[in-house]
C-alpha positions as CSV (number, residue, x, y, z in Angstrom):
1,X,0.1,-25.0,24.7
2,X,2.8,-22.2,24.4
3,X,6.0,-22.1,25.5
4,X,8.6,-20.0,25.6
5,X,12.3,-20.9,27.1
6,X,14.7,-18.2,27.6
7,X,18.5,-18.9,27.1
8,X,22.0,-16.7,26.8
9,X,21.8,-15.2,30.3
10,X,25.0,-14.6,32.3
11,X,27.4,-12.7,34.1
12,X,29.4,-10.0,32.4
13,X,31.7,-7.1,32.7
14,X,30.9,-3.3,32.1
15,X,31.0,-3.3,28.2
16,X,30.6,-6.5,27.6
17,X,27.5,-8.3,25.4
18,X,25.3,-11.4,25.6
19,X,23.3,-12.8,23.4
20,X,19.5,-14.2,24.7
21,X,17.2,-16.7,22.9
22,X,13.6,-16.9,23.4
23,X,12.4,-20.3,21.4
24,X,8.6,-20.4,21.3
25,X,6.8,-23.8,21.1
26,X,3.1,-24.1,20.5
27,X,3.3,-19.9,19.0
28,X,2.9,-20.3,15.6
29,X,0.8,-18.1,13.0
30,X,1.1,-15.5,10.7
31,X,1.1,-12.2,12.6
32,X,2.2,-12.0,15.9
33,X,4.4,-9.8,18.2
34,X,7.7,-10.9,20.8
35,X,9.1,-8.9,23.3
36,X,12.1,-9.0,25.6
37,X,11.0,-7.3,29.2
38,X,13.6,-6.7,32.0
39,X,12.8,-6.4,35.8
40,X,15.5,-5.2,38.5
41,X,15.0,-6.0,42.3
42,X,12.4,-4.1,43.7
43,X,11.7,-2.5,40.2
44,X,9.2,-3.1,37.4
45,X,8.8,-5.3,35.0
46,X,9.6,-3.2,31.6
47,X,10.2,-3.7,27.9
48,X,13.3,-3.4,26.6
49,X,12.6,-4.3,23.2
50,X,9.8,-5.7,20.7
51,X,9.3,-6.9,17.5
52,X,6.0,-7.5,15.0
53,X,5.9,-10.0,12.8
54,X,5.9,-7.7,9.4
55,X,6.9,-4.5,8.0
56,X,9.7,-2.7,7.7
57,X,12.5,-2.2,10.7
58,X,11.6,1.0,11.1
59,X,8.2,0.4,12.0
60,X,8.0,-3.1,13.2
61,X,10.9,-3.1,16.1
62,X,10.7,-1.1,19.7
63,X,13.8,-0.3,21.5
64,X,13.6,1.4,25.3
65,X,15.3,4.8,24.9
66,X,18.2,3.2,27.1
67,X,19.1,0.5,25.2
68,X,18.9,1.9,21.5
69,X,22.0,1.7,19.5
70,X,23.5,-1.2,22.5
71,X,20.9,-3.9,21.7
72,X,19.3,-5.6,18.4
73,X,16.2,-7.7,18.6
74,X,15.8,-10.2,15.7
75,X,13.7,-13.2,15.2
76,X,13.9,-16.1,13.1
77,X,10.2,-17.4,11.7
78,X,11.6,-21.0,10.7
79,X,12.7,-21.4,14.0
80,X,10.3,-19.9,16.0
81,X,13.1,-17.9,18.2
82,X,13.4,-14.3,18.6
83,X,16.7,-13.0,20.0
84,X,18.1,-10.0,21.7
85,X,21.7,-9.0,20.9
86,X,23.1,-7.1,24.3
87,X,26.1,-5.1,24.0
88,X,28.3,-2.0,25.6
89,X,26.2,-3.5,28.8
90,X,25.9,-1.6,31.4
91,X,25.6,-2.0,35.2
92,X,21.7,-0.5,34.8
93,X,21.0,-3.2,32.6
94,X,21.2,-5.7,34.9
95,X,18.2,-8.1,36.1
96,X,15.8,-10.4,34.7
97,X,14.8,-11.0,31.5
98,X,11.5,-12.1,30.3
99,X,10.7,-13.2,26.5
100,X,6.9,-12.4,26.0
101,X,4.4,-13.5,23.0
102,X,1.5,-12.7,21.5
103,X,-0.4,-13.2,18.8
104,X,-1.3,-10.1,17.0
105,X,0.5,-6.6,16.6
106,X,1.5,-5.1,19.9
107,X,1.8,-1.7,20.1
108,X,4.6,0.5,21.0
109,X,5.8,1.2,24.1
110,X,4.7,-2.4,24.8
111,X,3.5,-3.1,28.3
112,X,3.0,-6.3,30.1
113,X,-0.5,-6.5,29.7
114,X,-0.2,-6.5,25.7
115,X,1.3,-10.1,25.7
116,X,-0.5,-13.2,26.5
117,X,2.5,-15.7,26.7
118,X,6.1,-15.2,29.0
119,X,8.9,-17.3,29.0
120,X,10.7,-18.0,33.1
121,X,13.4,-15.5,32.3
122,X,17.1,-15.8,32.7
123,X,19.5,-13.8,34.8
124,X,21.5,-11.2,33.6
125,X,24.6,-9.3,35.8
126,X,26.7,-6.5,35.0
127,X,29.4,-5.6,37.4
128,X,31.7,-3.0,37.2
């Protein structure tokens, strides 16, 4: 059984940076795609950024326009965890945030129908 259990959420100022987790349990293979998705009240649900399991940077990592050059999305295979490095947040960048699985190559822009697995999200607030 997969599982995935966000972490890092939290409140911050404008310009300010978070750091989430996403450990996956059960999610283990050798080619396989994670995604971070955000959703705001009465928005929807969308990614934010996404990383396959091999190739270079430049062809294995999504960012949404919005967020390039602000956040990095890493994982770590020997732990199973894929993080998202927040930073210069802004107010727009506030909501929930959902890790998301699955095994195989996602494609880019990633949607929520490409991933099979998502975590319960955690909180994250950006005042001014």
């Amino acid at each position: 059984q997969v599982q995935l259990v966000e972490s890092g959420g939290g409140s911050v100022q404008v310009g300010g940076s978070l750091r989430l987790s996403c450990a996956a349990s059960g999610f283990t293979g050798s080619s396989n795609s994670m995604g971070w998705f955000r959703q705001a009240p009465g928005n929807q649900r969308e990614g934010v950024a996404a990383i396959r399991s091999g190739g270079l940077d430049s062809s294995r990592i999504y960012y949404k326009d919005s967020v390039k050059g602000r956040f990095i999305i890493s994982r770590d295979n020997t732990k199973n965890t894929v993080y998202l490095q927040m930073n210069s947040l802004k107010p727009e960048d506030t909501g929930m945030y959902y890790c998301a699985a699955l095994r195989g190559r996602v494609s880019f822009p990633p949607t929520t129908e490409d991933f099979s697995f998502w975590g319960q999200g955690t909180q994250v607030t950006v005042s001014s």
